[in-house]
PARO-519973 format. One record per residue (C-alpha): residue in one letter; x negated, y, z; residue number from 0. Coordinates in pm, whole numbers, plus 50000, padded with zeros to 5 digits. Each point is the difference from the previous one (the first is absolute). Layout:
N
NODE / res / c1 / c2 / c3 / n
NODE / A / X / Y / Z / NUM
...
END
This chain:
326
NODE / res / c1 / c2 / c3 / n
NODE / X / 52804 / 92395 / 27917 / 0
NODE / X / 49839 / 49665 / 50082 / 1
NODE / X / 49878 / 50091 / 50339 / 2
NODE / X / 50280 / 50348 / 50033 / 3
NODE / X / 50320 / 49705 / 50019 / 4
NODE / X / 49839 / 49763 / 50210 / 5
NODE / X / 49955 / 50261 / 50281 / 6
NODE / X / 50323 / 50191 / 49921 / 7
NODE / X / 50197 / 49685 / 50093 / 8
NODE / X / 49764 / 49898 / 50306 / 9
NODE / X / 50111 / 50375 / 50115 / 10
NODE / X / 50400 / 49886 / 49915 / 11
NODE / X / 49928 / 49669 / 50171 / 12
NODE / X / 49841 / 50190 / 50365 / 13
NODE / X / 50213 / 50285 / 49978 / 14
NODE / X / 50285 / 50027 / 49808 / 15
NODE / X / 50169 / 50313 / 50027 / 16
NODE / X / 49917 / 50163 / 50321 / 17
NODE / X / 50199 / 50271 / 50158 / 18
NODE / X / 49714 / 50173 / 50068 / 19
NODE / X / 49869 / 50079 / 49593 / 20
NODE / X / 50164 / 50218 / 49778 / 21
NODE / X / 50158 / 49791 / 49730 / 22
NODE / X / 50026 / 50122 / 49665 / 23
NODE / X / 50322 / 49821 / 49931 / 24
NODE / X / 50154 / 50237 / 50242 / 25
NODE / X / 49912 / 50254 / 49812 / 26
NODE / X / 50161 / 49827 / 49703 / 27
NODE / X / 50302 / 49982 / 50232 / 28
NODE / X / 50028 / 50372 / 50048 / 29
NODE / X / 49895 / 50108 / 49654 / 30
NODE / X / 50288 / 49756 / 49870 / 31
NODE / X / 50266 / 50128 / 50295 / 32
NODE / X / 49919 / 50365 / 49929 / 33
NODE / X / 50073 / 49984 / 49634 / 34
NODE / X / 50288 / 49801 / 50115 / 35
NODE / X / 50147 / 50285 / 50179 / 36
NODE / X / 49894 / 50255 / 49713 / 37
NODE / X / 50145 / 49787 / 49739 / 38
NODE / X / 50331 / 49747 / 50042 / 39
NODE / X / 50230 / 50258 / 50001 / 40
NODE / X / 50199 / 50180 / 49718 / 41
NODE / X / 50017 / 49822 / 49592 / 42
NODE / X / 49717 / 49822 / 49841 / 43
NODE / X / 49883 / 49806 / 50343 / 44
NODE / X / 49902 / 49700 / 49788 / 45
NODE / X / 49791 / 50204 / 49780 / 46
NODE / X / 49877 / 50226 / 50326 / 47
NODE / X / 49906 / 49652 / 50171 / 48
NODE / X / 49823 / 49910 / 49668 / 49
NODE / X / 49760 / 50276 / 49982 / 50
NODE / X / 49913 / 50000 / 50399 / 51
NODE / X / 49925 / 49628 / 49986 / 52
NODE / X / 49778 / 50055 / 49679 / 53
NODE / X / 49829 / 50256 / 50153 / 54
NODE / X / 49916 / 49828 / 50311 / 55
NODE / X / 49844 / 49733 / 49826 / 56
NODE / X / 49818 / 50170 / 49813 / 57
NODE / X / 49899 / 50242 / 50263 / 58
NODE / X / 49879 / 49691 / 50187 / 59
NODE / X / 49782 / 49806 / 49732 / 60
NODE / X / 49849 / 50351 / 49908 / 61
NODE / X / 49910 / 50107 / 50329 / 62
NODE / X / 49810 / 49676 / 50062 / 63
NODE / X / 49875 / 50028 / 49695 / 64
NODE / X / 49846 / 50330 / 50064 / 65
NODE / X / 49865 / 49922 / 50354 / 66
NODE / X / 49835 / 49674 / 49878 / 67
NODE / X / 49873 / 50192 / 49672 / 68
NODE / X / 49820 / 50254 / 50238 / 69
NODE / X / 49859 / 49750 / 50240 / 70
NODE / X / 49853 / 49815 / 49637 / 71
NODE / X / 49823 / 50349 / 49912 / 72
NODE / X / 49877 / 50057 / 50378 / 73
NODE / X / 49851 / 49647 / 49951 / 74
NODE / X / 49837 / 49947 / 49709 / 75
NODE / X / 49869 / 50385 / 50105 / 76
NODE / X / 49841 / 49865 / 50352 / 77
NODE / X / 49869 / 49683 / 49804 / 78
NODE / X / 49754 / 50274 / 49842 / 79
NODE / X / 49828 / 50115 / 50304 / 80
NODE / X / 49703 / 49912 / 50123 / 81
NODE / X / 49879 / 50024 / 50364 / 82
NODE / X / 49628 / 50019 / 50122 / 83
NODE / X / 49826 / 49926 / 50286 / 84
NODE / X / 49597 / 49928 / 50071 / 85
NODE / X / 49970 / 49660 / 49882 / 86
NODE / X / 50286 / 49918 / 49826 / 87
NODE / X / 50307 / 50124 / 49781 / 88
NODE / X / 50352 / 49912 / 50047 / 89
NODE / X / 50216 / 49992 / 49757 / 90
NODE / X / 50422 / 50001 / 49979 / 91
NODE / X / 50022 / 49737 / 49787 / 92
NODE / X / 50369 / 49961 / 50043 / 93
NODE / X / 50272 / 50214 / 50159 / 94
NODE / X / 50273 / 49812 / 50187 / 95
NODE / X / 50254 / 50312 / 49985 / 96
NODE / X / 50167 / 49848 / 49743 / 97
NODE / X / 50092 / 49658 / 50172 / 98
NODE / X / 50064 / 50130 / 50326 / 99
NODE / X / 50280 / 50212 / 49853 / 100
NODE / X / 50152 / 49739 / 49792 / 101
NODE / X / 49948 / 49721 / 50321 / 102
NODE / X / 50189 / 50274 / 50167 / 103
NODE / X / 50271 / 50085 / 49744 / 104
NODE / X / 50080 / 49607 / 49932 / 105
NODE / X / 50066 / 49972 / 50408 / 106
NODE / X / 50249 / 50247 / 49949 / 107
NODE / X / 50163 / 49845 / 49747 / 108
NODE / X / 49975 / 49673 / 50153 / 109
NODE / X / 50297 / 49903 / 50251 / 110
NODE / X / 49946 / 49617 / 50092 / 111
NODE / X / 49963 / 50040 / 50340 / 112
NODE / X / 50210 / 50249 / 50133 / 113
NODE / X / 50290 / 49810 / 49836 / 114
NODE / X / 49863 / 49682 / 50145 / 115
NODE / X / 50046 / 50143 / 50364 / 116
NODE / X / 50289 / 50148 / 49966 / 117
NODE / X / 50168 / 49701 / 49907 / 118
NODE / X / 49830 / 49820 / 50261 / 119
NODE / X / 50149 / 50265 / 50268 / 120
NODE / X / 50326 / 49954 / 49856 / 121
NODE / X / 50028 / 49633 / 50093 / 122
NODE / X / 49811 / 50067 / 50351 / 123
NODE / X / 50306 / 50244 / 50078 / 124
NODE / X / 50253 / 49781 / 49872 / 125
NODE / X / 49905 / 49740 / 50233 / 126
NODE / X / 50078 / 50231 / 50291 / 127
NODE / X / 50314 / 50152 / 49885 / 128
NODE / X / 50220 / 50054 / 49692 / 129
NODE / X / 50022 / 50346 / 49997 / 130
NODE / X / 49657 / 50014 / 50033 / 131
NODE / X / 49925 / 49828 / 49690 / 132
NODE / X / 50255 / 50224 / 49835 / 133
NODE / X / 49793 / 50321 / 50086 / 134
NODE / X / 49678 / 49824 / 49884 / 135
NODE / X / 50102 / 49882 / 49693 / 136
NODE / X / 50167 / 50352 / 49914 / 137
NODE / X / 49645 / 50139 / 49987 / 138
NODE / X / 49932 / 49771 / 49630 / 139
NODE / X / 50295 / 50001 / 49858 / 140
NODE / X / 50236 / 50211 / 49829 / 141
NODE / X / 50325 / 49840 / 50093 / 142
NODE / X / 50263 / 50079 / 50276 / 143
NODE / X / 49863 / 49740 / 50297 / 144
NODE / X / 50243 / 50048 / 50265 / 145
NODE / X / 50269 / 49727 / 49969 / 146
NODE / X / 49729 / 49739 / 49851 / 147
NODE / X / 49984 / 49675 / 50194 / 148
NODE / X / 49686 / 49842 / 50119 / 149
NODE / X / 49943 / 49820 / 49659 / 150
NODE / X / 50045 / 50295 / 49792 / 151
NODE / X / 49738 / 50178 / 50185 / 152
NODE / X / 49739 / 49716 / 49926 / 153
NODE / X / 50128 / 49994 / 49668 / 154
NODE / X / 49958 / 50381 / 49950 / 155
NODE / X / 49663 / 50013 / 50114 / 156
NODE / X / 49848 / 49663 / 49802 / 157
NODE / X / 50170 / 50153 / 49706 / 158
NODE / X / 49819 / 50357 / 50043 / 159
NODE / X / 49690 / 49791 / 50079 / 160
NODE / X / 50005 / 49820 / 49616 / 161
NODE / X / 50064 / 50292 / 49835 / 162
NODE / X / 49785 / 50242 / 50207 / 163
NODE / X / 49735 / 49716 / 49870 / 164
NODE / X / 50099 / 50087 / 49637 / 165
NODE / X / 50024 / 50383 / 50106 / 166
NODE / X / 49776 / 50078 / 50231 / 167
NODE / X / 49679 / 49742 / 49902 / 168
NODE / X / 50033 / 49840 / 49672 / 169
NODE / X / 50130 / 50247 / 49754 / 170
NODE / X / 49715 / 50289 / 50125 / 171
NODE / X / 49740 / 49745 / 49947 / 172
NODE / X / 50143 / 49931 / 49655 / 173
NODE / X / 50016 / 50388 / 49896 / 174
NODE / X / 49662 / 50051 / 50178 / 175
NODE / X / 49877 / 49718 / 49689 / 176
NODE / X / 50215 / 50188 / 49729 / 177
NODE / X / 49895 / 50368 / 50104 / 178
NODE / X / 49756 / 50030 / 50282 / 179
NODE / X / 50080 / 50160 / 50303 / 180
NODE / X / 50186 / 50269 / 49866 / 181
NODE / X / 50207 / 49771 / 49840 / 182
NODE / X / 50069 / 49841 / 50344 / 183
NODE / X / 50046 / 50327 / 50227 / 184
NODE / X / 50285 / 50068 / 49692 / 185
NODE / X / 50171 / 49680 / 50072 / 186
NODE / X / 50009 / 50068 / 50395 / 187
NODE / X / 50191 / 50346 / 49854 / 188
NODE / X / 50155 / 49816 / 49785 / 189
NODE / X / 50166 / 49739 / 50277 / 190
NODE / X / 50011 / 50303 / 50263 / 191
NODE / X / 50272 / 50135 / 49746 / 192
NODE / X / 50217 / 49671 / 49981 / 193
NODE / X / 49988 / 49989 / 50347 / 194
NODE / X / 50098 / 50261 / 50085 / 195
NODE / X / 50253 / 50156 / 49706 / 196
NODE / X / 50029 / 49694 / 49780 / 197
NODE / X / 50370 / 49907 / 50151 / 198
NODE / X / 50318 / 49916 / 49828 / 199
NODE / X / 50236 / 50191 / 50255 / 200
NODE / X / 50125 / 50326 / 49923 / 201
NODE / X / 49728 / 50274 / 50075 / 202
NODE / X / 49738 / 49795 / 49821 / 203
NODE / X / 50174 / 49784 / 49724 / 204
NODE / X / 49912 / 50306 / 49743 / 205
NODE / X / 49719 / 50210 / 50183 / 206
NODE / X / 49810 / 49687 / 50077 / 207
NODE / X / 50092 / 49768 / 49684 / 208
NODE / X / 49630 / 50092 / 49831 / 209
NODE / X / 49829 / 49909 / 50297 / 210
NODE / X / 50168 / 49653 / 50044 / 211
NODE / X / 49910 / 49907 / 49586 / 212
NODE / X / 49667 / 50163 / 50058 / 213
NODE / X / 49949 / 49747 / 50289 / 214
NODE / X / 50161 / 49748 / 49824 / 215
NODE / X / 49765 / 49935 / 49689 / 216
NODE / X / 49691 / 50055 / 50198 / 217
NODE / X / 50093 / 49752 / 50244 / 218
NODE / X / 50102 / 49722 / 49695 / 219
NODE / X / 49712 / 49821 / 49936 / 220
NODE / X / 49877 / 50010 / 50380 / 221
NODE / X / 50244 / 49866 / 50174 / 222
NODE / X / 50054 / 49729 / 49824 / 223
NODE / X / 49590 / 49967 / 50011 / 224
NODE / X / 50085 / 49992 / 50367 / 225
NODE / X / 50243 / 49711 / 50008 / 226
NODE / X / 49772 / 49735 / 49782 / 227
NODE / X / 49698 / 50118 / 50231 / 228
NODE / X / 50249 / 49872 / 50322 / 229
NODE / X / 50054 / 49678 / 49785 / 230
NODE / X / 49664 / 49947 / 49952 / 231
NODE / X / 49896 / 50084 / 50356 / 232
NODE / X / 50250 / 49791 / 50167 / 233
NODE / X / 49928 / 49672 / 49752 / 234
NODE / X / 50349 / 50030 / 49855 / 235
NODE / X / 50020 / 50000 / 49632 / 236
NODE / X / 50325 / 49792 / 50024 / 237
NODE / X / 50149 / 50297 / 50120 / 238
NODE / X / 49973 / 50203 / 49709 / 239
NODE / X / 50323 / 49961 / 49853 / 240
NODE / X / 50205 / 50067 / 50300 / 241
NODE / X / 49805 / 50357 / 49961 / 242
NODE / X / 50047 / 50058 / 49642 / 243
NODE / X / 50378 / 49914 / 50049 / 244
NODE / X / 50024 / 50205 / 50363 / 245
NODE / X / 49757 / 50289 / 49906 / 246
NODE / X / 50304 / 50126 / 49818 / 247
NODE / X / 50241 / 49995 / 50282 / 248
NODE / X / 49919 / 50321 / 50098 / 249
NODE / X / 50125 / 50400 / 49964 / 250
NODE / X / 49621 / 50089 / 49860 / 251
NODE / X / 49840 / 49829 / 49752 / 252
NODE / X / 49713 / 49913 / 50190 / 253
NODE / X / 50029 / 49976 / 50367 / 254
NODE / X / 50183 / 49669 / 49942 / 255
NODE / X / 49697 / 49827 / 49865 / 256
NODE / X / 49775 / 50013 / 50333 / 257
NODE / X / 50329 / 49949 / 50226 / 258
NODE / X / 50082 / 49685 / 49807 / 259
NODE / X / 49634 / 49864 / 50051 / 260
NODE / X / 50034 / 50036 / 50343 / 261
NODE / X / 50292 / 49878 / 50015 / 262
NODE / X / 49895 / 49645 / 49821 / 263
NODE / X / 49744 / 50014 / 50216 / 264
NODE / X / 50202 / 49976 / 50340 / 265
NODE / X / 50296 / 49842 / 49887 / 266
NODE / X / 50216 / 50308 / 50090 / 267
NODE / X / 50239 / 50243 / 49815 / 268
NODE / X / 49995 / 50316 / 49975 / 269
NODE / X / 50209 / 50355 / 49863 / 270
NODE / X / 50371 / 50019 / 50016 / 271
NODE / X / 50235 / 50336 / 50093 / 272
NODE / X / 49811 / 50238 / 50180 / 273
NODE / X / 50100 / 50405 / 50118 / 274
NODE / X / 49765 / 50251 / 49872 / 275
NODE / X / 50071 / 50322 / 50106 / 276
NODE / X / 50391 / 49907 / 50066 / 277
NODE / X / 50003 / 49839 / 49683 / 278
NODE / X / 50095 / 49647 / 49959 / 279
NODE / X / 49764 / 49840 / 49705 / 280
NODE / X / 50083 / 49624 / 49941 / 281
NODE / X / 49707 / 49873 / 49902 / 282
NODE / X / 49917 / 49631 / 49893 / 283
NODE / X / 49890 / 49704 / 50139 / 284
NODE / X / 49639 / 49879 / 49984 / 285
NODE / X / 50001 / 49645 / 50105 / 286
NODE / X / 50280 / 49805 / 50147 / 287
NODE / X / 49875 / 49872 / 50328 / 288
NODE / X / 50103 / 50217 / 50270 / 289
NODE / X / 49841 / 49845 / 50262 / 290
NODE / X / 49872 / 50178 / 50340 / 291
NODE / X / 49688 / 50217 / 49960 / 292
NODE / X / 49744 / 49929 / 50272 / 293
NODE / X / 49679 / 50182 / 50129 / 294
NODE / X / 49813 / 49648 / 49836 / 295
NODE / X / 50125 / 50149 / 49705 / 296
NODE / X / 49895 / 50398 / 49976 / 297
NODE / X / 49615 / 49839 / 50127 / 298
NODE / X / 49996 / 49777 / 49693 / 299
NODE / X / 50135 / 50345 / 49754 / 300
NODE / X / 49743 / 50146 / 50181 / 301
NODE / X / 49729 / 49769 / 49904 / 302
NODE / X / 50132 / 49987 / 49653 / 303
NODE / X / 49963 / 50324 / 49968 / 304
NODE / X / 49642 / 49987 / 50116 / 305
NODE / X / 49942 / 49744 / 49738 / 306
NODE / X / 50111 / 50219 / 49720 / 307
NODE / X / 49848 / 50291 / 50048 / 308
NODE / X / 49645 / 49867 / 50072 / 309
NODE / X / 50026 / 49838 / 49666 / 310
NODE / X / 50133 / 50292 / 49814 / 311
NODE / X / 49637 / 50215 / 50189 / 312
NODE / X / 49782 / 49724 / 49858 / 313
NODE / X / 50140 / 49963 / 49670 / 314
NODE / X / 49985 / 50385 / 49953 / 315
NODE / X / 49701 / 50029 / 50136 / 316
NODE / X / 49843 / 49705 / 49772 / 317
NODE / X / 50118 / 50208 / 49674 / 318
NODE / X / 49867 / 50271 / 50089 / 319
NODE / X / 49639 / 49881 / 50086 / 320
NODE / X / 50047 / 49822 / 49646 / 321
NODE / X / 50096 / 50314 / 49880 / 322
NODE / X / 49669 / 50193 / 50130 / 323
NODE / X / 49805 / 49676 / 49900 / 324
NODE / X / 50120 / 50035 / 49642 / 325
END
């Protein structure tokens, strides 16, 4: 793991997702929507939405399991054999099977950058129309963007930004420590499901109540791990307070806590009502300065983002090498 995370997250920061490679969170995404289809229908939906989402996890940590399991046996197999030539005998001392796969695994579950430019695009098309901005924003977020002004668009996408840092970097870096990379491809299930089913609107407030608790308590501890790593980062321990008191402000009980950072950070406020899916959820405030959102601003999210996840990759990757020196 000391050398598999440092290259997984080079790949993240070079290539983020590219259309080009088969993701397997899309497969996540189809598993999820075909049991979806199967399953929310009829009595018991809670209970039916229960047993797909436990299955899917599990599905996911055992199959990585498995794989990595198998590449473990093919190495320490190949570390066996011996190769001759005339003058001299090579050895396989060491197989590298085993980190390439996890390197490769932990840039799948890593999703820094693609975040990072999406957000970016989002201001870039805002800055040559509204409606553009609307469109591009629509692609990170769950809520209804077509009657949000110019500021909620900003707002939107710095808020996805914070708590795709919790999501989508921190808290798979903080499973990967708990349970190895199984224990991180399960989280990226794990989120996949709250994304996707873990609404409160009336298809998914039963089906896809399992999914949202699941995600829940195994995003707890790391997102608020996220918002004292953006304290740190940004020199701000005065801030700490307003997060405590404004990490609560919030419909989940942990998105709030990486939003509010950010939020201290620029001086800004975010949440309020929003539309998802024609619903009207009034959430509440974090912060009370509802001041304009500039480009100036999403650049310095951007690089506080940055910040945090480099030191998240080097603290992780210090306990493990004290780990393998122990």
């Amino acid at each position: 793991m000391v050398f598999s995370l440092p290259i997984g997250y080079i790949l993240d920061l070079l290539l983020g997702d590219p259309a080009w490679l088969p993701h397997p969170v899309v497969g996540f995404g189809k598993m999820i929507g075909c049991g979806e289809r199967w399953l929310n229908r009829g009595k018991y939906r809670m209970w039916k939405g229960a047993l797909l989402a436990l299955f899917l996890i599990a599905f996911a940590y055992l199959i990585t399991y498995f794989l990595l399991s198998k590449l473990s046996i093919i190495c320490s197999t190949l570390s066996l054999c011996t190769f001759r030539s005339k003058n001299c005998q090579l050895s396989i001392i060491n197989c590298q099977l085993s980190t390439i796969a996890e390197a490769i695994l932990i840039f799948f579950c890593l999703a820094g950058t693609t975040l990072i430019r999406e957000v970016k695009a989002v201001f870039l098309a805002l800055d040559r129309s509204l409606e553009e901005g609307r469109r591009q924003v629509a692609r990170i977020v769950g809520r209804d963007t077509s009657e949000l002004s110019a500021q909620e668009v900003r707002t939107a996408a710095l808020e996805t930004l914070a708590e795709n840092l919790s999501d989508g970097v921190i808290a798979p870096l903080f499973w990967l420590v708990i349970l190895g990379v199984p224990g991180m491809v399960a989280y990226k299930m794990v989120n996949t499901l709250d994304s996707m089913i873990g609404y409160r609107t009336e298809r998914y407030k039963d089906f896809g109540c399992w999914a949202a608790r699941i995600d829940d308590v195994a995003n707890y501890i790391p997102a608020r791990l996220t918002a004292l790593l953006m304290i740190i980062v940004n020199f701000q321990l005065s801030t700490f307070n307003f997060v405590w008191k404004n990490g609560r402000n919030h419909a989940s009980p942990n998105s709030g806590y990486p939003e509010a950072a950010l939020a201290a950070i620029l001086d800004c406020r975010f949440g309020g009502p929003h539309y998802y899916f024609g619903e009207l959820f009034d959430k509440p405030y974090i912060g009370t300065n509802d001041r304009e959102l500039t480009t100036d601003d999403m650049y310095r999210a951007v690089r506080i983002n940055r910040c945090t996840e480099v030191i998240m990759v080097v603290l992780v990757t210090a306990l493990f090498w004290f780990v393998m020196k122990e």
